[in-house]
N, C-alpha and C positions, 0 to 999 in steps of 0.2 A: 457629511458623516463625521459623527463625535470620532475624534483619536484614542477616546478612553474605553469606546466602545469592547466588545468584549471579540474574541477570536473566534470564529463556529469550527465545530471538527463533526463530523459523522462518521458510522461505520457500521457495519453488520454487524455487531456486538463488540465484545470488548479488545477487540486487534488490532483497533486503531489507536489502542493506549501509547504502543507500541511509537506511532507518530508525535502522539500526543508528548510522550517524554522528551522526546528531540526537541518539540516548539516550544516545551516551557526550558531547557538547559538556554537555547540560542536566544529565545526571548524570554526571560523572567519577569519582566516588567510588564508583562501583558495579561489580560484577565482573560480565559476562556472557557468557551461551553461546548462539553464534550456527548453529545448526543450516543447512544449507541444500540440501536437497534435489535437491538436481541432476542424480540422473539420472532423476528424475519429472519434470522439467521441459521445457514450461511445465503450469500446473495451468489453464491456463485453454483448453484443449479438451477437457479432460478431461467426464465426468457427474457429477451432485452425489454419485453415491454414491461412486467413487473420489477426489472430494476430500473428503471427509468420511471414507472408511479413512485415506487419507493423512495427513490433519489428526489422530486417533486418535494413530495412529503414531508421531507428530513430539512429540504433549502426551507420550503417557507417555514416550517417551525424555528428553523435558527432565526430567518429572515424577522420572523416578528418577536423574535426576543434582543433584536438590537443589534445585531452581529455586523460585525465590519468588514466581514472578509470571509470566507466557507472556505475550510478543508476537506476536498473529499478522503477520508484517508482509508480508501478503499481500490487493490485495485480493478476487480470487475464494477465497479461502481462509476469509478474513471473512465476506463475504455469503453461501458456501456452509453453513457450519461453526461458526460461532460460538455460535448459537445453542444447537444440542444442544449442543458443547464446554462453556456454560454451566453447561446445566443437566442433566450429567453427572460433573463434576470439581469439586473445592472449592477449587481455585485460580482466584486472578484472572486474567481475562484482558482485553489492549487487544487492537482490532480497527484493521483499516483499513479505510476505505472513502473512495470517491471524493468528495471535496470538493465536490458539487453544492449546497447550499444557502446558503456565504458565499460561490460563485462569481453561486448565485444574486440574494443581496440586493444585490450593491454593480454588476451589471452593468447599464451606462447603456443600451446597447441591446435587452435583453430577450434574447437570444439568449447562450448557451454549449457550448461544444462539450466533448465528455467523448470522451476517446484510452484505452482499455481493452481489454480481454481477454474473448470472447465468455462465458467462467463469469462475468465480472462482471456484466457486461452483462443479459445472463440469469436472472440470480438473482433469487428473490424480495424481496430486501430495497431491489436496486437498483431493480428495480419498485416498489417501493410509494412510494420517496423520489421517484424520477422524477414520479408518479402525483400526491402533493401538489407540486408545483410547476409542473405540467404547464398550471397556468388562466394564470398569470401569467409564465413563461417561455418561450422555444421550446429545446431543448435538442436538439443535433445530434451523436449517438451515433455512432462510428463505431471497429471492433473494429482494431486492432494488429495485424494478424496478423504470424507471421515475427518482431515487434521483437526479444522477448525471446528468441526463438533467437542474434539478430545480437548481443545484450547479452554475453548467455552467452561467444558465443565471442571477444568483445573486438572486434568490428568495428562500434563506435559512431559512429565518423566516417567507414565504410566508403561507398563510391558507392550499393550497396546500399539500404544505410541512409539514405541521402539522398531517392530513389528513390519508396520507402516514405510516407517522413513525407513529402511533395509531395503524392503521390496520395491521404493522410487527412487531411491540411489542407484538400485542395482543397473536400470541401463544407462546412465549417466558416467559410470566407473567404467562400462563397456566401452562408453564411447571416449574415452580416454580426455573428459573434461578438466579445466583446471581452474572455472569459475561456477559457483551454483548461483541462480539469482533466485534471489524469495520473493516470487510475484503474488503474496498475499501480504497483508500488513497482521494476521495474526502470527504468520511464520518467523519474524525474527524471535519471541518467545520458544523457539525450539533449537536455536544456534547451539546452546550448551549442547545438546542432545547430538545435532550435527557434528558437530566439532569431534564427539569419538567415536562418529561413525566413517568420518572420513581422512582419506591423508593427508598430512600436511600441506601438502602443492597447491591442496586446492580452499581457495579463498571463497569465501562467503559474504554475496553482495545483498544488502538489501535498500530502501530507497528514501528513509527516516532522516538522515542528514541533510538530501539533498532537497528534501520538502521544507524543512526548517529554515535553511539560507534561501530556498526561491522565497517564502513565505516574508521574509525580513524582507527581500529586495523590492518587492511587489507591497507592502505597504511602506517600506521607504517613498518607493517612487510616487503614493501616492498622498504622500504627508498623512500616514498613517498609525506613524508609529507611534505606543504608548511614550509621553513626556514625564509622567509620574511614575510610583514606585507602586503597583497596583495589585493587591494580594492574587494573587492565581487560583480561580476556583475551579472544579470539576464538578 
């Protein structure tokens, strides 16, 4: 695999840009192709066997544009798809998933609330992490519905959109949270919005940084990394 090859990202339309900014800040030397699926969008009503065709779809088209690495930067995509995507393809792949376990350790009051998309929600991966955490947390789930439509069509600061995030806060503030985690990659596009709908105590996690440093360590380790100064395309 060329080093200069290019970086693959996908997404159920444009949410994974969201990712896509973290890997070009951490890697700027690297070129990549940001696939984004948008008129399947959102993946997250969808059943696991249509995001698991879709996810299919999206690898080999990166796959045969030369890509050196697939970002899913999705996370019902992830928790649906990853798995077989594994251990079906000889390409590496990062995954996203919902930031539940450093929202878990470092929250003072036991309680966290997770803002996501019923595929994530749902999936077995998301179950099983919920499930080890579940003695020692209370974690207060609650599905996005609509967001990532409002994302799509640019009405993030819409009244709509206001509306929305009020009525999925609200049992989250009930349950006296002090971490929200945004288990969708189009939801950090909405932090502004967050930010004065909530009180200050409570921090907002989402999972862009942490996809950017696994994504460097994982073509580090595999003598991957761009060696030249390679314009960044989308």
């Amino acid at each position: 695999m060329n080093n200069k090859a290019p970086i693959g990202i996908f997404d159920s339309g444009v949410g994974g840009t969201s990712i896509w900014k973290e890997i070009h800040k951490q890697l700027p030397h690297e070129a990549t192709i940001y696939l984004a699926d948008s008129i399947n969008a959102p993946y997250g009503n969808k059943t696991k066997e249509e995001i698991l065709s879709l996810c299919i779809k999206n690898t080999e088209h990166l796959i045969s544009l030369g890509c050196k690495i697939i970002i899913i930067a999705c996370n019902t995509a992830t928790t649906n798809a990853i798995t077989y995507l594994r251990n079906h393809y000889q390409i590496a792949f990062i995954g996203i998933e919902p930031a539940i376990k450093p929202a878990a350790l470092m929250s003072k009051t036991s309680s966290i609330g997770i803002l996501a998309t019923k595929g994530t929600l749902s999936s077995e991966l998301f179950v099983e992490t919920s499930k080890a955490l579940a003695l020692n947390i209370k974690i207060t789930e609650v599905v996005g519905e609509g967001l990532v439509k409002l994302i799509e069509n640019g009405e993030i600061a819409s009244p709509q959109t206001t509306v929305l995030l009020k009525k999925y806060l609200e049992p989250m503030l009930a349950a006296n949270i002090d971490y929200l985690v945004l288990g969708c990659s189009h939801y950090p596009y909405l932090i502004e919005q967050l930010k004065k709908l909530l009180p200050d105590n409570i921090q907002i996690i989402d999972s862009g940084q942490a996809v950017a440093r696994q994504t460097q360590l994982v073509l580090s380790s595999n003598d991957l990394l761009s060696t030249s100064l390679i314009k960044t395309k989308t």
